[in-house]
C-alpha positions as CSV (number, residue, x, y, z in Angstrom):
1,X,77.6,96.3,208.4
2,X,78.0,92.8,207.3
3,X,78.6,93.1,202.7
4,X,75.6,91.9,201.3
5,X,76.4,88.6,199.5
6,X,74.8,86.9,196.5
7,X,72.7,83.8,195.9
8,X,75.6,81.7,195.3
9,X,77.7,83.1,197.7
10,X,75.3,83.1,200.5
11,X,75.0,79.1,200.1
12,X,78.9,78.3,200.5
13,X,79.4,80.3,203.2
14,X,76.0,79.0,204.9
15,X,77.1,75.5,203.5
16,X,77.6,73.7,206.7
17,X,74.1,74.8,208.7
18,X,71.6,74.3,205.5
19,X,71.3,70.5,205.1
20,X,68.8,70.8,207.7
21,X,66.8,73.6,205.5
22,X,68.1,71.6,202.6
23,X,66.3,68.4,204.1
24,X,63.2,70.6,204.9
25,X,62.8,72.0,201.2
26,X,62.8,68.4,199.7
27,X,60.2,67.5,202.0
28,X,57.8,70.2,201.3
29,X,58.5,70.0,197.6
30,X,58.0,66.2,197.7
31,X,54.9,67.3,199.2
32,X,53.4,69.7,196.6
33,X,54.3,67.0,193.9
34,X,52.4,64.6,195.7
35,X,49.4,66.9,196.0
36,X,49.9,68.1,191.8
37,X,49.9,64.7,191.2
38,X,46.6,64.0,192.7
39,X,45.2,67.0,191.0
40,X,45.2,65.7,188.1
41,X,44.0,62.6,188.3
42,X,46.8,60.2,187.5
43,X,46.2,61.1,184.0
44,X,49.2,60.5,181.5
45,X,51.5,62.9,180.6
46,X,52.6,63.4,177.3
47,X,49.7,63.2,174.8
48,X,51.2,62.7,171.3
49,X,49.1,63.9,168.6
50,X,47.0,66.4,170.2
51,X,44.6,69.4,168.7
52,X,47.2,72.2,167.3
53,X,46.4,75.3,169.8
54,X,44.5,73.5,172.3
55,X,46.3,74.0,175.0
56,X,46.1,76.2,178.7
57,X,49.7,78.0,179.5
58,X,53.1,77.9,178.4
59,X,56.7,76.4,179.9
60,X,60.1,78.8,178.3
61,X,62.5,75.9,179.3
62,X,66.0,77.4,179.8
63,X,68.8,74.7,179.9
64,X,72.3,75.2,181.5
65,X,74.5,74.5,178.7
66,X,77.1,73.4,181.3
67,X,75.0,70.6,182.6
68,X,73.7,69.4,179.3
69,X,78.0,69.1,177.7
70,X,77.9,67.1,180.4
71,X,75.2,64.5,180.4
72,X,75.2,64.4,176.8
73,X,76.9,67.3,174.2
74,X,80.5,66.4,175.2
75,X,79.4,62.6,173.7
76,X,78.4,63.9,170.6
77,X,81.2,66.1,170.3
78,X,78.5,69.6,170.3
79,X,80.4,72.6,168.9
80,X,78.7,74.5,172.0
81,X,80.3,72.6,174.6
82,X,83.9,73.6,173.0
83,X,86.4,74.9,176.0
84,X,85.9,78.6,175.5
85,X,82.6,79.0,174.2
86,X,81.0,80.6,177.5
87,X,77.6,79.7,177.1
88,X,75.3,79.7,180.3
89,X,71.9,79.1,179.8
90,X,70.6,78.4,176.6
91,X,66.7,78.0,174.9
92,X,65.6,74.4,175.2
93,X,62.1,75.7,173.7
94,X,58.8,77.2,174.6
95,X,56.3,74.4,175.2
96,X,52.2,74.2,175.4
97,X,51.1,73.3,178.3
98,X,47.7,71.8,179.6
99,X,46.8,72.0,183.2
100,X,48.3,68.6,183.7
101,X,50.8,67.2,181.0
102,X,51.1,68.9,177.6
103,X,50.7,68.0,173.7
104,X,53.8,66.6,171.7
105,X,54.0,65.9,167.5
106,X,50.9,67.2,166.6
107,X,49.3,67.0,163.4
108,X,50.9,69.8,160.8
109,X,48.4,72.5,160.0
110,X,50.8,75.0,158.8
111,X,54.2,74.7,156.6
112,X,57.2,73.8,158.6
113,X,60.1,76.1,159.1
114,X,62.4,77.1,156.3
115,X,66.5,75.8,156.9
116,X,66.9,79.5,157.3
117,X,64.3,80.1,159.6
118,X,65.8,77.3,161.9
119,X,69.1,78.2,161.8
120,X,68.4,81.7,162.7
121,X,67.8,80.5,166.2
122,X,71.2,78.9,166.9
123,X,72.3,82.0,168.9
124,X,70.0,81.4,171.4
125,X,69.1,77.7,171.3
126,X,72.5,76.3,170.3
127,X,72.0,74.9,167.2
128,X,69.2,74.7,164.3
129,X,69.1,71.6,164.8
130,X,67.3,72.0,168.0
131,X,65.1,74.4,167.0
132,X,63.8,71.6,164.3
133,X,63.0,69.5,166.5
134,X,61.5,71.8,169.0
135,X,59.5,72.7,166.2
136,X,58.2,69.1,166.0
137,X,57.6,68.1,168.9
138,X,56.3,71.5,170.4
139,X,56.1,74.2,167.6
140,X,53.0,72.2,165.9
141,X,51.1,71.8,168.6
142,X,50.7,76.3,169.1
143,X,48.7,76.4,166.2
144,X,51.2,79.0,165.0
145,X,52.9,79.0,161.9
146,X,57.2,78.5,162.0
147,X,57.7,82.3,162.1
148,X,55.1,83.3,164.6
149,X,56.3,80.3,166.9
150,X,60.0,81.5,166.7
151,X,59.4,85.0,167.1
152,X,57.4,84.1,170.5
153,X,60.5,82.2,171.7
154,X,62.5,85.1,171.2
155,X,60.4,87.5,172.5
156,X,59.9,85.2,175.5
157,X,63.9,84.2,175.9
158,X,64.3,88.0,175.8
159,X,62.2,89.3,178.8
160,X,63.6,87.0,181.2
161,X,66.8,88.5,182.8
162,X,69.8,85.3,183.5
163,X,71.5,86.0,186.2
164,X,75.2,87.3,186.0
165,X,75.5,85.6,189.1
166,X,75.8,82.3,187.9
167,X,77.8,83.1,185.0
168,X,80.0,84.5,187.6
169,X,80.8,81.0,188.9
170,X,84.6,79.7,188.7
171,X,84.3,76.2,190.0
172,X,81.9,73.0,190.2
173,X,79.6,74.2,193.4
174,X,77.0,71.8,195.0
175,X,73.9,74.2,195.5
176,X,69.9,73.7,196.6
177,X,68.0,74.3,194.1
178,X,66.2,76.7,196.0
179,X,69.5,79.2,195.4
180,X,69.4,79.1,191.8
181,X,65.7,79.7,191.6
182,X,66.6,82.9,194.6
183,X,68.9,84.2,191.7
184,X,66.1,84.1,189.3
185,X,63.9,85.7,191.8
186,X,65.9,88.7,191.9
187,X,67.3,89.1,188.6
188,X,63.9,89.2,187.5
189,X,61.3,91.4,189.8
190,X,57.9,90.8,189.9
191,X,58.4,87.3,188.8
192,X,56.0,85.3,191.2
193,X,58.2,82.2,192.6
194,X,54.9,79.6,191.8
195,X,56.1,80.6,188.1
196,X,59.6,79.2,188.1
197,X,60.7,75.5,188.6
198,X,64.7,74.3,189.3
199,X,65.1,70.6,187.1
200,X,68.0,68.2,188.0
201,X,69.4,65.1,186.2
202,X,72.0,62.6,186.8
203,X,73.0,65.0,190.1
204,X,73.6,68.4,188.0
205,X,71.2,71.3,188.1
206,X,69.5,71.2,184.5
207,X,67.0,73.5,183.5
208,X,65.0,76.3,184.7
209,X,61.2,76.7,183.6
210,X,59.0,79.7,183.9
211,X,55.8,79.3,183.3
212,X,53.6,82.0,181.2
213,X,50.4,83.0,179.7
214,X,49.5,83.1,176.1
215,X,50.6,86.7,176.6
216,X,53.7,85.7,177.9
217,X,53.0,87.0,181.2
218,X,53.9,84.9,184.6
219,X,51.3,82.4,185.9
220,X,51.6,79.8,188.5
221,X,53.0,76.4,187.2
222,X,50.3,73.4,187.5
223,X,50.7,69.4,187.1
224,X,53.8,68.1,186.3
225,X,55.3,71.2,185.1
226,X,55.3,72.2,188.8
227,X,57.6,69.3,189.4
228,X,61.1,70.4,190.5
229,X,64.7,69.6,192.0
230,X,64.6,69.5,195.7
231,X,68.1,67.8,196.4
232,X,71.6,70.1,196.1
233,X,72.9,69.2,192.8
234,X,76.1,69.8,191.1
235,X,76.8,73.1,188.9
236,X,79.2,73.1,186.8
237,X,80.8,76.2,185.6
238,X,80.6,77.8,182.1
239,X,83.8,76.5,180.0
């Protein structure tokens, strides 16, 4: 009986006879952009400034810390990105969501976080740094005050399993996106695969974003936040 091989595994050694399928998955998820985008009407994205908790789903944004030392924390000399540090995927933040685009910098309706409170997040998110301005540009617009908001992200970062497979890898791999999302898939059971999105940029697999109810629960992505990676991309090891 042939050993039953993991995500990553399973695309190097079926390297040579997936461009075909890789070609095939950018097609059909160029397609389903293509038909999100229509949904919703051509309407802009970002809408700066709207009503605090008037909003339809979430998006738990997970960002490969690999990727990001890369494109940008290894410029500004990030602590995180240090040889030896062995982060994987960090919190980039929990965002609302409407059904097409999503509220930035709302109005403040409730006190923002305490130095403290900010910096408490750093083991998950990096630095408190981030979580200031996650709180800015996303926190505000839950309607939830610092502490609620925070202990959401948490609760939310914590029920999502991150595959040990992808800690696992050793070298730069190129991979579909598709295999990454696979891992996620089943690290994570019951976790629908219209809930989870694969992001790129500048050739290197980014983020990973689920999408979930106000309860936190998996729902179907919609609009832009459906929009994902289609191409093999680049990812780069843990350091």
């Amino acid at each position: 009986m042939e050993p039953r091989l993991s995500p990553i595994r399973r695309a190097e050694s079926r390297a040579g006879g997936r461009a075909g399928a890789w070609a095939a998955s950018a097609l059909l998820g160029l397609g389903a952009l293509l038909l999100a985008l229509g949904a919703g009407h051509g309407a802009a994205l970002a809408q700066s400034g709207g009503q605090p908790g008037d909003f339809d789903y979430y998006v738990l944004s997970l960002s490969w810390q690999p990727s990001w030392c890369a494109a940008e924390g290894d410029r500004r000399g990030a602590a995180t990105c240090r040889p030896g540090m062995e982060r994987g995927f960090t919190l980039h933040g929990l965002w609302p969501q409407y059904l097409d685009g999503w509220p930035e910098f709302c109005a403040r309706e409730t006190r923002d976080p305490r130095r403290a409170e900010t910096a408490a997040m750093a083991d998950i998110m990096g630095s408190g740094g981030l979580a200031w301005h996650q709180w800015k540009k996303h926190g505000r617009c839950t309607g939830l005050p610092p502490e609620r908001y925070f202990q959401l992200s948490r609760r939310a970062w914590d029920q999502v399993v991150r595959p040990q497979v992808l800690r696992d890898v050793d070298r730069a791999l190129t991979v579909s996106p598709d295999v990454v999302e696979q891992a996620f898939l089943e690290a994570n059971p019951g976790l629908p695969a219209e809930a989870i999105g694969v992001t790129c940029r500048d050739g290197r697999i980014a983020e990973v974003r689920l999408c979930l109810d106000r309860s936190l629960k998996p729902r179907a992505c919609t609009g832009r936040a459906a929009r994902v990676c289609s191409r093999p991309a680049r990812l780069p090891p843990m350091r």
